[in-house]
PDB file of N, CA, C and O in Angstrom, chain B, residues numbered from 101:
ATOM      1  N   UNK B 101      60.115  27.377  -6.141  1.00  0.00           N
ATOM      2  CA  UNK B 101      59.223  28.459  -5.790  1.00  0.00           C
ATOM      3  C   UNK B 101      58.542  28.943  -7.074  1.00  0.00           C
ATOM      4  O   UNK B 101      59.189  29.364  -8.032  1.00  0.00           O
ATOM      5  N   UNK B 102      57.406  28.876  -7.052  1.00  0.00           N
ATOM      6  CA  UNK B 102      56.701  29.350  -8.133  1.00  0.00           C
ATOM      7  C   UNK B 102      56.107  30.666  -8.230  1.00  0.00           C
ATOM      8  O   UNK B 102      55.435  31.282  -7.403  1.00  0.00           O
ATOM      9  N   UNK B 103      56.539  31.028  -9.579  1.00  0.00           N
ATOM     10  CA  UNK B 103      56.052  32.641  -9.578  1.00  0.00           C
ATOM     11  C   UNK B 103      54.396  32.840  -9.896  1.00  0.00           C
ATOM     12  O   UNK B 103      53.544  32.017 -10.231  1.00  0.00           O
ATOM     13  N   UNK B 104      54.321  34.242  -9.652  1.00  0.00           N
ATOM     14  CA  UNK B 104      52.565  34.167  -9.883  1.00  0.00           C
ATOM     15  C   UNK B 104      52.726  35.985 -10.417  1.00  0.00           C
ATOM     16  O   UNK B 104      53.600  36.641  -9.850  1.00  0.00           O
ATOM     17  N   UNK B 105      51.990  36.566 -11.322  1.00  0.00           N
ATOM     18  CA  UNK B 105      51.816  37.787 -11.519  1.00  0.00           C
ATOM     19  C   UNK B 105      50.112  38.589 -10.955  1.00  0.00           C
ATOM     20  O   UNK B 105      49.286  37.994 -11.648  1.00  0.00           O
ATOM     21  N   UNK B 106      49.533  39.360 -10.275  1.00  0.00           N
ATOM     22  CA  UNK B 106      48.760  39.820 -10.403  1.00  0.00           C
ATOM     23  C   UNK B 106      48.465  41.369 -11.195  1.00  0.00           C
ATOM     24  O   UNK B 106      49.334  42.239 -11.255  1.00  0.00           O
ATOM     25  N   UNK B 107      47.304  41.497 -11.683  1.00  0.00           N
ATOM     26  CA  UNK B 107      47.212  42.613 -12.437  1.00  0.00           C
ATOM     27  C   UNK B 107      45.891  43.309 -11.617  1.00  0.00           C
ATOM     28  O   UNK B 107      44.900  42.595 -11.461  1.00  0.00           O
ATOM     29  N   UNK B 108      45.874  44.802 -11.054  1.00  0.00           N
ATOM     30  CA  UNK B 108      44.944  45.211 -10.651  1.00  0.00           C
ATOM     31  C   UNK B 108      44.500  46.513 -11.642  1.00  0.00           C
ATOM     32  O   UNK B 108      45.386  47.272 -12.035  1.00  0.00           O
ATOM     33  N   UNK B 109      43.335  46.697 -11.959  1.00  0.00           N
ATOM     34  CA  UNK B 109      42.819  47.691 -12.919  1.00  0.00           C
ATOM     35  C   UNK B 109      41.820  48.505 -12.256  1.00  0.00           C
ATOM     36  O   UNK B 109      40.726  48.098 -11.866  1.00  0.00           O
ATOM     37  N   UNK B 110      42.223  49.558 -12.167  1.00  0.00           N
ATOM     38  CA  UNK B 110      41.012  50.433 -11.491  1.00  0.00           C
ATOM     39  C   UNK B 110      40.872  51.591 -12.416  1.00  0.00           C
ATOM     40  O   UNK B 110      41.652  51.811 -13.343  1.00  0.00           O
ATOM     41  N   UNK B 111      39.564  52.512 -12.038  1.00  0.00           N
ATOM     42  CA  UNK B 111      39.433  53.620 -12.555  1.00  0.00           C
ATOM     43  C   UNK B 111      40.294  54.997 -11.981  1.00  0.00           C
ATOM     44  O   UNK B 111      39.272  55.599 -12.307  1.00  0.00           O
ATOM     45  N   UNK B 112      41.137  55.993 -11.475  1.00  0.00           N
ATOM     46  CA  UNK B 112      41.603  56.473 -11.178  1.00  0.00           C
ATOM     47  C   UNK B 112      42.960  56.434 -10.886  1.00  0.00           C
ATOM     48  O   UNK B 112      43.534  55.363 -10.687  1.00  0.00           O
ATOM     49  N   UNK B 113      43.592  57.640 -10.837  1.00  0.00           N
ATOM     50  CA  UNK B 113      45.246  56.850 -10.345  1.00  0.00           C
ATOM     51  C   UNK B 113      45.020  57.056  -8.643  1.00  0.00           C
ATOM     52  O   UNK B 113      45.687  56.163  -8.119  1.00  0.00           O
ATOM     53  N   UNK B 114      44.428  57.777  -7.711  1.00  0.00           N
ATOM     54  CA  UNK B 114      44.392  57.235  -6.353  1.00  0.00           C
ATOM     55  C   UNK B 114      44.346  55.934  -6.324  1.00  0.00           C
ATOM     56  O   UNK B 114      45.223  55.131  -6.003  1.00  0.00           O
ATOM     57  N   UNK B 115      42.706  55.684  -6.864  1.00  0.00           N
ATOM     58  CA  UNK B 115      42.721  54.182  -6.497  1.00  0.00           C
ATOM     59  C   UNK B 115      43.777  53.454  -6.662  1.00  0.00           C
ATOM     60  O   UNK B 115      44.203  52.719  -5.771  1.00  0.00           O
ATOM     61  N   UNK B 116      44.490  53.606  -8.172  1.00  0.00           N
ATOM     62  CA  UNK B 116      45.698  52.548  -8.006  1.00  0.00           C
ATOM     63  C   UNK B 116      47.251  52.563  -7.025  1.00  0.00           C
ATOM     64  O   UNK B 116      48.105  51.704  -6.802  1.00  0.00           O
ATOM     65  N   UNK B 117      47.072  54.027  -6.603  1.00  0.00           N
ATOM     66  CA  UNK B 117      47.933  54.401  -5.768  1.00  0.00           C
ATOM     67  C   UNK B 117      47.708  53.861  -3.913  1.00  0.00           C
ATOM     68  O   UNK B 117      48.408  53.735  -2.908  1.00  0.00           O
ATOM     69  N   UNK B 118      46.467  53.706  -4.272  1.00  0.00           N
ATOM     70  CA  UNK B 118      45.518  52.778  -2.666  1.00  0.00           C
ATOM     71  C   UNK B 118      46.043  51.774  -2.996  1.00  0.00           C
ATOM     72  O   UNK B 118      46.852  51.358  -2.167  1.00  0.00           O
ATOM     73  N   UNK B 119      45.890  50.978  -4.191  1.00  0.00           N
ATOM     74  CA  UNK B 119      45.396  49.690  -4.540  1.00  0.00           C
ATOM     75  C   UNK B 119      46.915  49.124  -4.259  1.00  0.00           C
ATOM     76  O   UNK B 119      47.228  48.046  -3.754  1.00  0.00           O
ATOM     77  N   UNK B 120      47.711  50.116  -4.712  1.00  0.00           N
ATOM     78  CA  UNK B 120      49.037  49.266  -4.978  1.00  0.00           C
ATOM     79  C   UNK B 120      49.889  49.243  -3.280  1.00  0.00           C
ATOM     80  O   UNK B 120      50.536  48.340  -2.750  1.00  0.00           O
ATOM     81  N   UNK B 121      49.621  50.318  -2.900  1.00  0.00           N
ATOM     82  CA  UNK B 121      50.368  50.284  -1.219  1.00  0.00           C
ATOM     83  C   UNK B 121      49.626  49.232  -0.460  1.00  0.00           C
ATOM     84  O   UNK B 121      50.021  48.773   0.611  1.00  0.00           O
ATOM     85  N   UNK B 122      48.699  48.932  -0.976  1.00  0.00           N
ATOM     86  CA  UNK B 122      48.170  47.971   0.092  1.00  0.00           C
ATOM     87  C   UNK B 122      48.655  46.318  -0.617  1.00  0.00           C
ATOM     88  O   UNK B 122      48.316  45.245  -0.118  1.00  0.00           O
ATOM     89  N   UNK B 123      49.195  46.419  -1.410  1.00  0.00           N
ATOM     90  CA  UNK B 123      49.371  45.030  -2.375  1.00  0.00           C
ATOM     91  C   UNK B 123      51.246  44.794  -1.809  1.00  0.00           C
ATOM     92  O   UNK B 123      51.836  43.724  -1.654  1.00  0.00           O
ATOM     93  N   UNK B 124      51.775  46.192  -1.615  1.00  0.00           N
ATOM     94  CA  UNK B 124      52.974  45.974  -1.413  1.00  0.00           C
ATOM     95  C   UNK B 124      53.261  45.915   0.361  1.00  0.00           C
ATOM     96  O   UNK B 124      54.314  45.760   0.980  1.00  0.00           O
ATOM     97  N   UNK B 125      52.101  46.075   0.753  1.00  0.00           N
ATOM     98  CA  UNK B 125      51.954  45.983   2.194  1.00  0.00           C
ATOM     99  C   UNK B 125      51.536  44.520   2.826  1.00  0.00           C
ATOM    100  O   UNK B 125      52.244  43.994   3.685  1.00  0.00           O
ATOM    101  N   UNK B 126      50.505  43.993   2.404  1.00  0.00           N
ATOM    102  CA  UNK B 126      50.233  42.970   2.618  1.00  0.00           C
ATOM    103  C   UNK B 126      50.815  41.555   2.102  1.00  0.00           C
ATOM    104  O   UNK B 126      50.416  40.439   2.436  1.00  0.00           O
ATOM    105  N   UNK B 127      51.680  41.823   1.358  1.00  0.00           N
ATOM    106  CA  UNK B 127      52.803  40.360   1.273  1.00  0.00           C
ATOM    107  C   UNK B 127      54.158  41.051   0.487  1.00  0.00           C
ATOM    108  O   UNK B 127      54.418  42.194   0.111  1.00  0.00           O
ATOM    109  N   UNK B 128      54.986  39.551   0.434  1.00  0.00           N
ATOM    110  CA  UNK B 128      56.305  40.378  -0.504  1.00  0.00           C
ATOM    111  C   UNK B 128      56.310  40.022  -1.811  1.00  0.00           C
ATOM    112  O   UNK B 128      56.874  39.002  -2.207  1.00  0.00           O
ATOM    113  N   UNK B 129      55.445  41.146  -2.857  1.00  0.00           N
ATOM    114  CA  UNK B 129      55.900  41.640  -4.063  1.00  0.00           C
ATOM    115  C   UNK B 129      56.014  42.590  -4.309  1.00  0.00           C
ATOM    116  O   UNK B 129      55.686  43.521  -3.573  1.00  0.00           O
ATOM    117  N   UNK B 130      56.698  42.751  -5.830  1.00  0.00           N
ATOM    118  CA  UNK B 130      57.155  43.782  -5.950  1.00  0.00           C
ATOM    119  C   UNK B 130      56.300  44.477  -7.240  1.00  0.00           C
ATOM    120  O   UNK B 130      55.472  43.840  -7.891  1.00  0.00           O
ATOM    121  N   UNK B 131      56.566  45.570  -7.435  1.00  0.00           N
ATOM    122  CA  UNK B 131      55.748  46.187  -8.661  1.00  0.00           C
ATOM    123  C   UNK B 131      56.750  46.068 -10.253  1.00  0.00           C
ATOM    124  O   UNK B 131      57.862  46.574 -10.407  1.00  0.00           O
ATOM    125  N   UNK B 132      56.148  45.443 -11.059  1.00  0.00           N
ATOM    126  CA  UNK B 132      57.138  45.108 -12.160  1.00  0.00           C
ATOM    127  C   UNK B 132      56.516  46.155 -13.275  1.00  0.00           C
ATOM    128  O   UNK B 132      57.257  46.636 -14.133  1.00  0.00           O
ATOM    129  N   UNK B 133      55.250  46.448 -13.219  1.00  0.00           N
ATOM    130  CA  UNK B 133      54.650  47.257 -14.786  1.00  0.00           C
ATOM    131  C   UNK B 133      53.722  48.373 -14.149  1.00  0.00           C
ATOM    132  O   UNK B 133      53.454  48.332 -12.949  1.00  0.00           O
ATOM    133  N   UNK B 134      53.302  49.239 -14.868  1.00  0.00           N
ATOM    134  CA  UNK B 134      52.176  50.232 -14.817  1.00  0.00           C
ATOM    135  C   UNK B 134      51.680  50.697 -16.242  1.00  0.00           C
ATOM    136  O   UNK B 134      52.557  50.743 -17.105  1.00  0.00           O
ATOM    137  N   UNK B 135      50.660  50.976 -16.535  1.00  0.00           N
ATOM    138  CA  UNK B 135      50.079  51.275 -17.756  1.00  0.00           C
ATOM    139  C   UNK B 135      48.547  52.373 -17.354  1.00  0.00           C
ATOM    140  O   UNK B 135      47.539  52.051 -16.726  1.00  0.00           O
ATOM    141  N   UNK B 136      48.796  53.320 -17.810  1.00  0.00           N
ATOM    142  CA  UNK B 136      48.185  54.243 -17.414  1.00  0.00           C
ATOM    143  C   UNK B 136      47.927  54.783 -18.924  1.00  0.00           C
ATOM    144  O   UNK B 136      48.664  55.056 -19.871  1.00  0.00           O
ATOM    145  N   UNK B 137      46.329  54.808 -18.662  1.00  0.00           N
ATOM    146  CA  UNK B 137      45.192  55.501 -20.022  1.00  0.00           C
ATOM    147  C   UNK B 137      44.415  56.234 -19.708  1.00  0.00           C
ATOM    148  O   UNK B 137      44.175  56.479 -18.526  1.00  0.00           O
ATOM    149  N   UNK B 138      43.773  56.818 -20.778  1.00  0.00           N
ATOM    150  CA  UNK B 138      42.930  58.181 -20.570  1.00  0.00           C
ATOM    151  C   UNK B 138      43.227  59.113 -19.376  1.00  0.00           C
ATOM    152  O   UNK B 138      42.661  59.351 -18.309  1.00  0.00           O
ATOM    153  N   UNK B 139      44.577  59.632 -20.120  1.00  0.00           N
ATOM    154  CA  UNK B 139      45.337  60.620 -18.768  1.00  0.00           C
ATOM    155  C   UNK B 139      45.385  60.315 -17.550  1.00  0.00           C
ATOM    156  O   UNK B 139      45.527  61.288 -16.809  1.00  0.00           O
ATOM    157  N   UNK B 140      45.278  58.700 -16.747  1.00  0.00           N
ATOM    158  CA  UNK B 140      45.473  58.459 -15.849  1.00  0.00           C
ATOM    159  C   UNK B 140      44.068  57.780 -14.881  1.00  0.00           C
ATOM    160  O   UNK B 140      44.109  57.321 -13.740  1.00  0.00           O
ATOM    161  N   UNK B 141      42.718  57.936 -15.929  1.00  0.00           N
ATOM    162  CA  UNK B 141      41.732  57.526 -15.473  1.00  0.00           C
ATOM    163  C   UNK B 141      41.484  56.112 -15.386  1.00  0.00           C
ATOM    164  O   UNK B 141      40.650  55.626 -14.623  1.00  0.00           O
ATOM    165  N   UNK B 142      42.415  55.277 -16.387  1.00  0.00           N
ATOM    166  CA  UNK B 142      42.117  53.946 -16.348  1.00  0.00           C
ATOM    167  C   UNK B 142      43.785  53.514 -16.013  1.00  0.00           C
ATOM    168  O   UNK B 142      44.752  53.633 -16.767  1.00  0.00           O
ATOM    169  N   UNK B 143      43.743  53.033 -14.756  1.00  0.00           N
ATOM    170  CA  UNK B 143      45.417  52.526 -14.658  1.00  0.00           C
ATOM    171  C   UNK B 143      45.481  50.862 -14.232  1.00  0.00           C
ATOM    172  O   UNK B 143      44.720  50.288 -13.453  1.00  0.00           O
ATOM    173  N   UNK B 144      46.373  50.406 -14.822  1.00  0.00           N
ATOM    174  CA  UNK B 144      46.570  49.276 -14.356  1.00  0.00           C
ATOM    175  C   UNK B 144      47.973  48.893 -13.384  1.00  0.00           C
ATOM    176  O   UNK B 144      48.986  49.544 -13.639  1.00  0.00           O
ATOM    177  N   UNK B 145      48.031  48.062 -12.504  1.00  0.00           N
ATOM    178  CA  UNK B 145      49.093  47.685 -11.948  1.00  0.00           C
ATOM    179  C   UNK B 145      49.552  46.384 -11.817  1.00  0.00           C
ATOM    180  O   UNK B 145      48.653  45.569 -11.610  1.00  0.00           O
ATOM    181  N   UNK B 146      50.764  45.907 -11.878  1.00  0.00           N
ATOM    182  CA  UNK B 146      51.070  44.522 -11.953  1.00  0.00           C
ATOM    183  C   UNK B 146      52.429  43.962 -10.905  1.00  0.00           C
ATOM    184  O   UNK B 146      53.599  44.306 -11.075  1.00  0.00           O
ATOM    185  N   UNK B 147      52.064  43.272 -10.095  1.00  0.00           N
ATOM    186  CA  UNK B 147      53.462  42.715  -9.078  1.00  0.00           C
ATOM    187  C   UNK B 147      53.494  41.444  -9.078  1.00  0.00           C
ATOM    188  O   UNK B 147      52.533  40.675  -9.109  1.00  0.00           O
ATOM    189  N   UNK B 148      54.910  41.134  -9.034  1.00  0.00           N
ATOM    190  CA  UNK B 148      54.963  39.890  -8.842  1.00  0.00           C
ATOM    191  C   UNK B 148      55.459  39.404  -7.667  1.00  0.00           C
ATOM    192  O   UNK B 148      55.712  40.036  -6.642  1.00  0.00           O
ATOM    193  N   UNK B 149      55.566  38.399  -7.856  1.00  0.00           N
ATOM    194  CA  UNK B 149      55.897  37.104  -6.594  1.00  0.00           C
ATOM    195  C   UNK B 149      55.552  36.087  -6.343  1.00  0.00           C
ATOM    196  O   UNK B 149      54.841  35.621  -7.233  1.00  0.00           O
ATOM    197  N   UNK B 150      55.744  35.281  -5.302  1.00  0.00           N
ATOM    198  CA  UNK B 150      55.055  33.805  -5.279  1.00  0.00           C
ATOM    199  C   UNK B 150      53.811  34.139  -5.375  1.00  0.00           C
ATOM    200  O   UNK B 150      53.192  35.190  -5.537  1.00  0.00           O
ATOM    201  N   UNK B 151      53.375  32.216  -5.145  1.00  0.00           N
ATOM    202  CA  UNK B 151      51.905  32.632  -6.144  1.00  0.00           C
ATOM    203  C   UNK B 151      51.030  33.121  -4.181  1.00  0.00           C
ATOM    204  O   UNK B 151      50.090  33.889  -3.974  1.00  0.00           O
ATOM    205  N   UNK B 152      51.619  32.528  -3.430  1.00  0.00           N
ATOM    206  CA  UNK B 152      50.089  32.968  -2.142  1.00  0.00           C
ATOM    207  C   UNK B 152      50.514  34.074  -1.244  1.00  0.00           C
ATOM    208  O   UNK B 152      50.059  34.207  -0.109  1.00  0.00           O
ATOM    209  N   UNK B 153      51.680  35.116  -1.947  1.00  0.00           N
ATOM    210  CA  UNK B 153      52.206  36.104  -1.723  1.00  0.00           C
ATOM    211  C   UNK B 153      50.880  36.788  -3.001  1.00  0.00           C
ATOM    212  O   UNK B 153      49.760  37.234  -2.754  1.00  0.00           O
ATOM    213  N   UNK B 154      51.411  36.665  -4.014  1.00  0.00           N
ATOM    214  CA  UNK B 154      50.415  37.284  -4.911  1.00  0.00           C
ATOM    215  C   UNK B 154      48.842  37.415  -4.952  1.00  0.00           C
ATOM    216  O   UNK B 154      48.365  38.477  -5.352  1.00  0.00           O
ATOM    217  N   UNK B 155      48.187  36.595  -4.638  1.00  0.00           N
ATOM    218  CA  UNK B 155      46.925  36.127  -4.133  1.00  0.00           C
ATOM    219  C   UNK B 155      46.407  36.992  -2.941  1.00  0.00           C
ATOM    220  O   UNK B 155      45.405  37.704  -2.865  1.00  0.00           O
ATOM    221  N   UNK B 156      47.411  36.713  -2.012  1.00  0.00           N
ATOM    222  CA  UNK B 156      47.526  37.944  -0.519  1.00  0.00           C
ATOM    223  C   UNK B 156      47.052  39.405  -0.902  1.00  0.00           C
ATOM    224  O   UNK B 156      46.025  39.980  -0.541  1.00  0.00           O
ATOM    225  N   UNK B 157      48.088  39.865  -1.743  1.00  0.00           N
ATOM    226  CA  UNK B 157      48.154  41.006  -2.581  1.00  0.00           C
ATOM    227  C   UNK B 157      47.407  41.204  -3.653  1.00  0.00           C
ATOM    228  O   UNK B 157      47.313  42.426  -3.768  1.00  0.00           O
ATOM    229  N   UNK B 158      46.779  40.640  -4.564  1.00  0.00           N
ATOM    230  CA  UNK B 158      45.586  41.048  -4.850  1.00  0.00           C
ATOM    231  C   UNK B 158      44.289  41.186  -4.436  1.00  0.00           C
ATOM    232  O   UNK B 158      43.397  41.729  -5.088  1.00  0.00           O
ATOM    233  N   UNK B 159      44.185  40.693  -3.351  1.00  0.00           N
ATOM    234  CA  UNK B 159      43.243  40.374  -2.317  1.00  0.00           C
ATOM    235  C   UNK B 159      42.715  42.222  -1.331  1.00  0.00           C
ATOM    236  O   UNK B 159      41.795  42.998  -1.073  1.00  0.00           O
ATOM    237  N   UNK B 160      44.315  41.909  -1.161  1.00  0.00           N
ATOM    238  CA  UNK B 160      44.032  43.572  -0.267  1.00  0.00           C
ATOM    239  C   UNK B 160      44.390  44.527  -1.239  1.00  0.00           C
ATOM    240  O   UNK B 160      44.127  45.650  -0.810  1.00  0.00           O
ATOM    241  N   UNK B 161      44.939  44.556  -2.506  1.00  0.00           N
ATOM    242  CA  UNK B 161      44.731  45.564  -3.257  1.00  0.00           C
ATOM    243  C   UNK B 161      43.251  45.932  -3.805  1.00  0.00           C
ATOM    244  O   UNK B 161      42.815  46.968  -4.308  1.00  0.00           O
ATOM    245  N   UNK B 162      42.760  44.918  -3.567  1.00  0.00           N
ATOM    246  CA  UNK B 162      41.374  45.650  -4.908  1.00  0.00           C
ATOM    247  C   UNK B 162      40.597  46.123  -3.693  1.00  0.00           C
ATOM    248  O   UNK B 162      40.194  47.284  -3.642  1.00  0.00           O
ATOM    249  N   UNK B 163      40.369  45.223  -2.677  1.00  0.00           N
ATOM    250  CA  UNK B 163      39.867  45.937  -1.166  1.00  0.00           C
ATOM    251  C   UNK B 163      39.883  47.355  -0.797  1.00  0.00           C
ATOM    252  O   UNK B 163      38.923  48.046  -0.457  1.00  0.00           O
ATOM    253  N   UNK B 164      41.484  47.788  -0.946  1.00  0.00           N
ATOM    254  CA  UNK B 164      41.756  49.317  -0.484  1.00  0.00           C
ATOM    255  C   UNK B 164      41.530  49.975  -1.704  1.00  0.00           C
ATOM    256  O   UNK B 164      41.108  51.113  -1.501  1.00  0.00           O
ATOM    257  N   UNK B 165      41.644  49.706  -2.840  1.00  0.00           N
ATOM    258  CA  UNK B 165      41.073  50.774  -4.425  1.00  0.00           C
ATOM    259  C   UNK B 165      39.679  50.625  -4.432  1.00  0.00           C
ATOM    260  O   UNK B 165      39.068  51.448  -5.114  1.00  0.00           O
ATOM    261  N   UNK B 166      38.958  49.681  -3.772  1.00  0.00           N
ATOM    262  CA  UNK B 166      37.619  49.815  -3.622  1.00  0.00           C
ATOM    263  C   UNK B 166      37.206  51.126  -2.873  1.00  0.00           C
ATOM    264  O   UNK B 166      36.349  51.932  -3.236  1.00  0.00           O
ATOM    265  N   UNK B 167      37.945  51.172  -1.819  1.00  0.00           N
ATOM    266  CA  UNK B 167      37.317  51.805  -1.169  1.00  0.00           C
ATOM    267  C   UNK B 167      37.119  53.219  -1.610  1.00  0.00           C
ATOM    268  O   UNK B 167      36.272  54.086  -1.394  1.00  0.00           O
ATOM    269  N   UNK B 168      38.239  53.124  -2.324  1.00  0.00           N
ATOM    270  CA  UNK B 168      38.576  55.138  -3.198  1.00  0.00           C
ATOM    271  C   UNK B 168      37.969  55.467  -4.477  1.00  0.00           C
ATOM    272  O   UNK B 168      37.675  56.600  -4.857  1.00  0.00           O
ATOM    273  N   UNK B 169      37.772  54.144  -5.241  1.00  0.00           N
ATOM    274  CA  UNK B 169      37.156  54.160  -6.602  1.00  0.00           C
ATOM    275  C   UNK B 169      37.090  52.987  -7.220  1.00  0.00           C
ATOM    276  O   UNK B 169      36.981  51.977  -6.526  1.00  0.00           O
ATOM    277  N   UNK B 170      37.135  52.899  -8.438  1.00  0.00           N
ATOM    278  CA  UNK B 170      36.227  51.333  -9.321  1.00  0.00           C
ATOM    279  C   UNK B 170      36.951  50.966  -9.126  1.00  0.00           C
ATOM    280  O   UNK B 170      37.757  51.836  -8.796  1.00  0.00           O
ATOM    281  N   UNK B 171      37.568  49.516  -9.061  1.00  0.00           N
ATOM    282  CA  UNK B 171      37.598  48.217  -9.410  1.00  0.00           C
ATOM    283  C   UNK B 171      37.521  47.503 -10.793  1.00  0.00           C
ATOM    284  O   UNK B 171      36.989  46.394 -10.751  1.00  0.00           O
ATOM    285  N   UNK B 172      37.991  47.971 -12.123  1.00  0.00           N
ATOM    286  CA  UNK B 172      37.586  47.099 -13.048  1.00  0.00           C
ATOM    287  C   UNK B 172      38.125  45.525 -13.480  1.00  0.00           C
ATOM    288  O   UNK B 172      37.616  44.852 -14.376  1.00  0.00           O
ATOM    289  N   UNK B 173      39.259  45.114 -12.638  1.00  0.00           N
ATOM    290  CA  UNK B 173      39.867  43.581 -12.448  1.00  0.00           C
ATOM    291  C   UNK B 173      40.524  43.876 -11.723  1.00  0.00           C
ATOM    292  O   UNK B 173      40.946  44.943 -11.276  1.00  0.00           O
ATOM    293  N   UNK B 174      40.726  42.337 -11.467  1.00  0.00           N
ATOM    294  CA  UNK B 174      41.659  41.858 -10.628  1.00  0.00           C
ATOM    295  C   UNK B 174      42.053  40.363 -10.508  1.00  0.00           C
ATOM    296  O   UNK B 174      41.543  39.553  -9.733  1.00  0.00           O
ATOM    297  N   UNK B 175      43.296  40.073 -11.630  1.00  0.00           N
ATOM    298  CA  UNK B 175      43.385  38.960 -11.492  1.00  0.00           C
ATOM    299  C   UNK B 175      44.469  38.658 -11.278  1.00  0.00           C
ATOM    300  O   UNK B 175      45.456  39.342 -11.547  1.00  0.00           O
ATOM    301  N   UNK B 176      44.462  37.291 -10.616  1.00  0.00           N
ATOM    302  CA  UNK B 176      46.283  36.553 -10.214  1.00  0.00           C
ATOM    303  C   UNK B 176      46.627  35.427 -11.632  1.00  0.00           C
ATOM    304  O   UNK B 176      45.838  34.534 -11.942  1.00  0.00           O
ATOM    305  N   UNK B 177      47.649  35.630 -12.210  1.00  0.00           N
ATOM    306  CA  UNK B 177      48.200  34.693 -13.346  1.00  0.00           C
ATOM    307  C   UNK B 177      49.215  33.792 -12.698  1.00  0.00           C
ATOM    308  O   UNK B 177      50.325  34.324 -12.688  1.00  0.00           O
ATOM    309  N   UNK B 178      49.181  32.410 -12.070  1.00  0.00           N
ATOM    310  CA  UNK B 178      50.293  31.892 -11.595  1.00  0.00           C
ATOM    311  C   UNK B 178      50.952  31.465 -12.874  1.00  0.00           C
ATOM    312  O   UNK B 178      50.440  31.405 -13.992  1.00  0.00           O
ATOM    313  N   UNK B 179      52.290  31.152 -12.475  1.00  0.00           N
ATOM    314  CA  UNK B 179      53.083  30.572 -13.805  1.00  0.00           C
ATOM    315  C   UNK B 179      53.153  31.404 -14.852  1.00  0.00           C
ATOM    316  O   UNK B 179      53.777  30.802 -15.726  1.00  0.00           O
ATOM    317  N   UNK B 180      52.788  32.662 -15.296  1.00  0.00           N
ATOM    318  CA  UNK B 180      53.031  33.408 -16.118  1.00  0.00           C
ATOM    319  C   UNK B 180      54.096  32.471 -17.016  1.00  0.00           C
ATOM    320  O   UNK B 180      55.093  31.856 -16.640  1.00  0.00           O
ATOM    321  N   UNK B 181      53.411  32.618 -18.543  1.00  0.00           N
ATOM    322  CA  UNK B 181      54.377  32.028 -19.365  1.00  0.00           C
ATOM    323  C   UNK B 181      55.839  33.233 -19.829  1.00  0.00           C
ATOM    324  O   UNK B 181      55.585  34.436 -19.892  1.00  0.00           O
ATOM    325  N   UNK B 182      57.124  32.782 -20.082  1.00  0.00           N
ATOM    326  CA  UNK B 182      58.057  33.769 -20.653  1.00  0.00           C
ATOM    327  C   UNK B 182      57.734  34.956 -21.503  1.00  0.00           C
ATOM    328  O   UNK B 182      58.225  36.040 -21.188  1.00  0.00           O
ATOM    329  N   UNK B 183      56.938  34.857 -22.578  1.00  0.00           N
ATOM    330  CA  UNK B 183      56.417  35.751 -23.352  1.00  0.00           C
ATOM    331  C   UNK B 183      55.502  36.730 -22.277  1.00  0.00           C
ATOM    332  O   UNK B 183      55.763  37.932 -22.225  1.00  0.00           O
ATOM    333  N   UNK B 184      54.642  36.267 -21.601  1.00  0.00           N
ATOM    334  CA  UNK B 184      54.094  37.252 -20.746  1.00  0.00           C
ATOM    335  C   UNK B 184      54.623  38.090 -19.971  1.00  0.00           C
ATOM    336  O   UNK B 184      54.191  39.241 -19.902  1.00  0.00           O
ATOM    337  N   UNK B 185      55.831  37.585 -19.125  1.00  0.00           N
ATOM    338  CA  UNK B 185      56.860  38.272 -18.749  1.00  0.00           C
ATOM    339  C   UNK B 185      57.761  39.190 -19.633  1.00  0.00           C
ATOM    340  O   UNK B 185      58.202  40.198 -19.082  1.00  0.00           O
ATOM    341  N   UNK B 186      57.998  39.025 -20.576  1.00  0.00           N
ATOM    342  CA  UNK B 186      58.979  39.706 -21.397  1.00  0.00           C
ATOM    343  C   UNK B 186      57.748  41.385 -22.118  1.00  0.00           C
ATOM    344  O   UNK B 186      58.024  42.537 -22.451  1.00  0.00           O
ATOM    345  N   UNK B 187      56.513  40.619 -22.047  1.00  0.00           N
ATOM    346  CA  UNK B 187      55.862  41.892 -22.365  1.00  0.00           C
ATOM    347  C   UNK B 187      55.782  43.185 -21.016  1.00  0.00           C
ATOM    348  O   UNK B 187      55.623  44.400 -20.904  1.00  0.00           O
ATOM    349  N   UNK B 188      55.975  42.168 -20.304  1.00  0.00           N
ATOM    350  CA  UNK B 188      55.726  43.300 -18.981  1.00  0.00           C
ATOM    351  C   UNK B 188      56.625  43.989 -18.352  1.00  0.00           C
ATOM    352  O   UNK B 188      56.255  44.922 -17.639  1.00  0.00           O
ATOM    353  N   UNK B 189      58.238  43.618 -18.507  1.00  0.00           N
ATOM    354  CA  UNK B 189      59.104  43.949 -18.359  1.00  0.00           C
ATOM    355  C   UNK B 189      59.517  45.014 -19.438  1.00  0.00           C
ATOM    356  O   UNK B 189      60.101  44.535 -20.410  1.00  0.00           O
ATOM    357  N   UNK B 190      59.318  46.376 -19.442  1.00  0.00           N
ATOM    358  CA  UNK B 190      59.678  47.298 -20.475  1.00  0.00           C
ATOM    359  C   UNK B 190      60.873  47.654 -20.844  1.00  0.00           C
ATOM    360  O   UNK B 190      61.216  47.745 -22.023  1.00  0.00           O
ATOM    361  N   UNK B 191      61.901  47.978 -19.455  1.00  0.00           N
ATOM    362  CA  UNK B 191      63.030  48.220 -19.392  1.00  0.00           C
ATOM    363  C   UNK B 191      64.111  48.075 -20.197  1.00  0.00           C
ATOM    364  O   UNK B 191      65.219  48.451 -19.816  1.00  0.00           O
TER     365      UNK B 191
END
């Protein structure tokens, strides 16, 4: 089973709060990171899972943060290398 990471970046924290219920709604991943700038105006979100679980879920995440506010990416990383993972994992 191959893993896949997506990263969604919007302008607002609604949007990413849209962006992300609909990412954890529409397939099974899970939320591994958040990174939140300019007091919350630029947030990013990141889940993982298989890769056409992930794909699913970035798909209807940027859809529903569209609808509330920007959109500035949205991309799926299949195979994430170890180092990429280890940055995203803060814990």
């Amino acid at each position: 089973m191959e893993k896949a990471i997506a990263l969604l970046e919007v302008q607002a924290l609604v949007a990413a709060i849209a962006g992300l219920d609909a990412m954890c709604k529409a397939a099974d991943v899970r939320l591994i990171h958040v990174e939140k700038r300019l007091g919350g105006r630029l947030v990013t979100v990141v889940v993982e899972g298989t890769v056409s679980a992930v794909e699913a879920a970035a798909a209807a995440g940027a859809a529903a943060a569209a609808k509330v506010g920007n959109v500035k990416l949205c991309e799926v990383i299949a195979r994430p290398h170890p180092d990429v993972m280890r940055f995203l994992y803060t814990d």
